[in-house]
N, C-alpha and C positions, 0 to 999 in steps of 0.2 A: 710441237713442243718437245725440247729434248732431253734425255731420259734423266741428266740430271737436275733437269729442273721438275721434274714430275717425283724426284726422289723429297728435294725438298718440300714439297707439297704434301707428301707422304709421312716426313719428318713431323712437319706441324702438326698433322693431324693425331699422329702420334703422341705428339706433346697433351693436346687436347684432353687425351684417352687419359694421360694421367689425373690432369686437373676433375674430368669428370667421375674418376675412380676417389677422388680424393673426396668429392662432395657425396654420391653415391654411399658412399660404406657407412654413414652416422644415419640413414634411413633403417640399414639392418641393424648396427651394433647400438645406437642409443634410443630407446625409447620416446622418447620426449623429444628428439630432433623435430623441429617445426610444430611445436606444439603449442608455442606460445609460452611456454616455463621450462626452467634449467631445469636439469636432472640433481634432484636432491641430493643423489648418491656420488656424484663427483663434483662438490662443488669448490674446494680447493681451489689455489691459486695458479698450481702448475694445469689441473683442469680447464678452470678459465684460459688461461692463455693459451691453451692448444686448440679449445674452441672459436678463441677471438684473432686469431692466426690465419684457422679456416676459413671463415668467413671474410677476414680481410681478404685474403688472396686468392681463396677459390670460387667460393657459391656466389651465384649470378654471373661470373664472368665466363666458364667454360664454355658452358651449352652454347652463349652465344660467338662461340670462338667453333666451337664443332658449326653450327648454323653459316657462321661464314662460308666457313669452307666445304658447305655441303652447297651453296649455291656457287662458290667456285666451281666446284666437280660439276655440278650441272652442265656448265656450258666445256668442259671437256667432254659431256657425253654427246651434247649437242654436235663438236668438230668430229668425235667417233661416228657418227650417224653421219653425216655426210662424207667422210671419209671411205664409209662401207657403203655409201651410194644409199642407204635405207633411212625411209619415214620417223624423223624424230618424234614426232608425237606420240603415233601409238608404241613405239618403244619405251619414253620416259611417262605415261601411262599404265606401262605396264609392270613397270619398276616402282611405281607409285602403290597399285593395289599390291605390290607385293609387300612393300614397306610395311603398310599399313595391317594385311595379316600376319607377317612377321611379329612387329610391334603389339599386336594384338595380345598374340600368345604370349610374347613374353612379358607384358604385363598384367596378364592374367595368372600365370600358373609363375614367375620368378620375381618379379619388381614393379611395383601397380604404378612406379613413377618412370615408366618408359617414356623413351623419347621418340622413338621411330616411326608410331604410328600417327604423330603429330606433327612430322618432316610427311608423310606421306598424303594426310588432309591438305597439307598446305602445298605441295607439288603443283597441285594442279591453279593456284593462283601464282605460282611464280610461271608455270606454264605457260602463263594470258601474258606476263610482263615480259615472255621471251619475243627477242624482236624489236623492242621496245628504244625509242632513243634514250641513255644512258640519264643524260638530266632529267628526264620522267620519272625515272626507276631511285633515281637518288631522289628526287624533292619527295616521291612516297615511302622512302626509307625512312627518313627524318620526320616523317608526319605519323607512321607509326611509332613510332620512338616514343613521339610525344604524346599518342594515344595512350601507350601505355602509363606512361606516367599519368596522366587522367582517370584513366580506369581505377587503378588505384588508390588517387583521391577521393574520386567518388565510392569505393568500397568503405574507405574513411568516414566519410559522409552519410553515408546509407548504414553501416553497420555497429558504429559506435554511437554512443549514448553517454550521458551522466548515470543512467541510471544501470550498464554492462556491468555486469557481472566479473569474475575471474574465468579463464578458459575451462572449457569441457576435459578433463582428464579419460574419457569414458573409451577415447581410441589408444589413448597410453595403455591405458589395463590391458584393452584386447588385442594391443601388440607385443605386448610382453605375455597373455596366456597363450597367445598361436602360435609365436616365436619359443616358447616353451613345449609348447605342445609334440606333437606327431605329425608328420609330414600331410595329411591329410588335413589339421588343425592352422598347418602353414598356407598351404593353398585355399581354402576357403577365405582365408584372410585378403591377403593378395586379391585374388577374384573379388569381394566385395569390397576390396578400396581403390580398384583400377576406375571403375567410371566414376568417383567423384574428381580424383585424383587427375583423369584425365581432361574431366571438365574444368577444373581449376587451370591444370597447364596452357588449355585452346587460350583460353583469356588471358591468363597472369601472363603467359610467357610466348603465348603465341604470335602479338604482334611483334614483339619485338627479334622473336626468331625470323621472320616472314621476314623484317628489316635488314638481318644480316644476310638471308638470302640474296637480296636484290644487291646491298654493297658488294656481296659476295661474287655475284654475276657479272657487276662491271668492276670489280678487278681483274676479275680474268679477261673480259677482254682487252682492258687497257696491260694485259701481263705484268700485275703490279710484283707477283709474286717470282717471276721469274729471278730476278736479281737484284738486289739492294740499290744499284744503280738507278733502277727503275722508278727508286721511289725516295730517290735522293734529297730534294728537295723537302721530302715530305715526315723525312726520319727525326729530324731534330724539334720540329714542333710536334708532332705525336709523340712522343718521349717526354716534354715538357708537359702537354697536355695530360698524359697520361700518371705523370709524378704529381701534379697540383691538382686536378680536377676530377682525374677518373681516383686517383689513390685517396683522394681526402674525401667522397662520394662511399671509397669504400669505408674509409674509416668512421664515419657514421653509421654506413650498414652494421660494421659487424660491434661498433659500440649498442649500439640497440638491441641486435641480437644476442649480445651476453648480457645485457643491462636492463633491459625493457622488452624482453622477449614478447610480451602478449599485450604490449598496449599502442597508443596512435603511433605514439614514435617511431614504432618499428616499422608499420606502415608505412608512415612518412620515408622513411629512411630506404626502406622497398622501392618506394617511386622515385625519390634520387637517383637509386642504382637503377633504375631503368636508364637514366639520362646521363651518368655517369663510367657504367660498368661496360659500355664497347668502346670507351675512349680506353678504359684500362685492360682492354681484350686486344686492342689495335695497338698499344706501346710493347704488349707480352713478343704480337707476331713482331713488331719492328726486332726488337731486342735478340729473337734468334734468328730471324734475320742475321744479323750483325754478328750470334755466335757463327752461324754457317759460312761466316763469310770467315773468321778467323782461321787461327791454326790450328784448331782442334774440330775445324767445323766439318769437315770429312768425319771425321769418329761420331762426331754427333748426328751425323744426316746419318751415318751408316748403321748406329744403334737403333734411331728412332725409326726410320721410314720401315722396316718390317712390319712394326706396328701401328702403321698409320696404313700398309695395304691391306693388310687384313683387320682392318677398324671395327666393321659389323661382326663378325668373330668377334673379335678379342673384347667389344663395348657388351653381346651376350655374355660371352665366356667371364668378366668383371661378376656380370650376376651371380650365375652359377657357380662361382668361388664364394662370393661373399656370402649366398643361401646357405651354402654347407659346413662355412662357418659360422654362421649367427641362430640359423631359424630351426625350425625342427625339419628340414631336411636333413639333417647336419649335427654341428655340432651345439648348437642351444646359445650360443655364446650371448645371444642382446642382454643388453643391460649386466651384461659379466667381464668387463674390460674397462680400464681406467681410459679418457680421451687420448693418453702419450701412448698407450698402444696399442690404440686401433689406429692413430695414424700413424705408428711406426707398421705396422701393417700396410698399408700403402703401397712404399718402395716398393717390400718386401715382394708383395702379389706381382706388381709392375715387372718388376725383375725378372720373374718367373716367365710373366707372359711374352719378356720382349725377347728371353730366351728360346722360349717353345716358338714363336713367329717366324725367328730366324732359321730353325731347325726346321720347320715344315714348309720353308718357302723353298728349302733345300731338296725337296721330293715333289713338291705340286705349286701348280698355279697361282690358284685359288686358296681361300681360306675356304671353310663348308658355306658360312654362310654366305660370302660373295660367290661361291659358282651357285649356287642357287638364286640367287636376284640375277645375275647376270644372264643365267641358263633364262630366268621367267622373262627377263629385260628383250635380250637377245631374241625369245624365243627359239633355240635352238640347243641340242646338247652340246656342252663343250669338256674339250679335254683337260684333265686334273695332274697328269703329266708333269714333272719338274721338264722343262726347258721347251713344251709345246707353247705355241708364238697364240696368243691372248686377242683376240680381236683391239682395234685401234681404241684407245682410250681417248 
């Protein structure tokens, strides 16, 4: 694969970083995010529509847009491993338990809603489906898909009643007294909400990341991503699909979610976007696509892919910003910002980081965190050098 085509690869994932930076930051800054009820304190109209914004265009679709393209990278490491003549298994095993104590920590001690350590339980089944004839890996993509949306229903079904109640407030309070608190008062929180939090995500979100892993695998080898050409035929109905089906999927999600935050519908509206948010994830990647392909699409591969090589970096480094502004690492801010400027904060952070990316890709390799999965990956030390040659990706 050639180097500008691994650029745009880079671009995307990039792109990704935002979308998840943008869903990410209403964990630290709003209290009541996923609580099942609005935040009393901004409920305005200019508030509503910053929240109903969000939710239309970002939450649910990211992760599984990072998910893609984590099982695309898979099988780039797979041609790396044979490339270097060495045993892809216990390599992408070994990059697995690294994930997973990565992910650990960092949703222990910075964001109890990490994703990493839930890419690295699941490594080892997309591991079993390497190999795999591609229509296998597709009909159990799609079969996940629709588990998910099940699971869902049946949580529908199991957990609501005539007789339910209004939601528990009892984790609002204690994320606004920790998030107030002392840095010590911060992490105890964090740590006691990582393993419900992380049990919720295996289920809620896990088949259907597992789903874009395997689409993700046979793109790459069909090289859907190499060039727009590639997937010519396939750009104008994913664009269509993605305007009528995945976009009006979304636009019940986030009507529920400003509207019916804590009841079935939102539920309901949950399992739609299971079925609906990778067709609106698949029209995102056509569509820059198609910017990369234009006349500005040089500038844009060339902003974004810095931040798409150093993704594990920079998806930490997201945390450890947003802790030191929001929680009592930092500066307290939860529940002290109206919706228009925590996500006018977005860009903002975004900008800084695709700055420093480009500026440290100027002196080293690596970001810290990818020479250390690569260094566990590889098992061997590697050089951090600006212009030392990187093992085959």
């Amino acid at each position: 694969m050639n180097q500008y085509r691994l650029l745009q690869i880079d671009a995307l994932r990039g792109f990704a970083l935002f979308g998840i930076l943008a869903v990410n930051i209403w964990a630290f800054a709003d209290p009541y995010f996923a609580s099942g009820v609005t935040n009393p304190r901004y409920a305005g109209a200019l508030d509503m529509a910053v929240r109903f914004v969000v939710a239309l265009l970002f939450e649910a679709k990211f992760y599984l847009l990072f998910s893609f393209l984590f099982g695309y990278s898979f099988m780039l490491q797979a041609w790396a491993a044979d490339r270097a003549g060495a045993a892809f298994r216990p390599r992408m095993l070994r990059r697995t338990a690294g994930l997973v104590v990565l992910g650990v920590l960092h949703g222990c001690f910075l964001f109890y809603g990490d994703i990493l350590h839930l890419y690295g339980l699941l490594c080892p089944l997309l591991l079993a489906w390497h190999g795999r004839r591609w229509r296998t890996a597709e009909s159990a993509a799609l079969l996940l898909m629709l588990a998910s949306f099940m699971l869902v229903v049946l949580g529908v079904v199991l957990l609501f009643s005539p007789e339910a109640g209004p939601p528990e407030l009892k984790s609002v309070f204690a994320r606004v007294a920790a998030f107030h608190g002392d840095a010590r008062d911060t992490r105890e929180f964090i740590t006691n909400e990582f393993p419900s939090t992380s049990a919720f995500l295996m289920f809620g979100q896990g088949p259907s990341a597992l789903a874009m892993f395997l689409l993700g695998l046979g793109a790459a080898r069909a090289n859907l991503l190499g060039s727009v050409e590639a997937i010519e035929q396939l750009v104008r109905p994913i664009l269509r699909l993605g305007a009528v089906f995945g976009l009006g999927g979304a636009l019940l999600y986030a009507a529920a979610a400003e509207f019916a935050p804590g009841g079935v519908l939102m539920i309901f509206a949950t399992a739609v976007s299971y079925l609906t948010a990778p067709v609106l994830s698949a029209a995102y990647v056509v569509a820059l696509m198609l910017l990369f392909r234009s006349r500005y699409g040089a500038r844009v591969i060339a902003a974004l892919a810095p931040m798409g090589k150093l993704a594990l970096s920079n998806y930490l480094l997201q945390s450890v910003a947003l802790a030191l502004l929001f929680t009592g690492y930092g500066l307290r801010l939860c529940d002290e910002l109206p919706p228009i400027a925590v996500l006018a904060l977005v860009p903002a952070i975004f900008l800084a980081q695709m700055a420093l990316s480009a500026w440290w890709l100027k002196h080293h390799t690596y970001g810290p965190a990818e020479w250390l999965l690569r260094a566990v990956t590889n098992w061997q030390w590697l050089p951090q050098e600006a212009g030392a040659q990187p093992p085959s990706r």
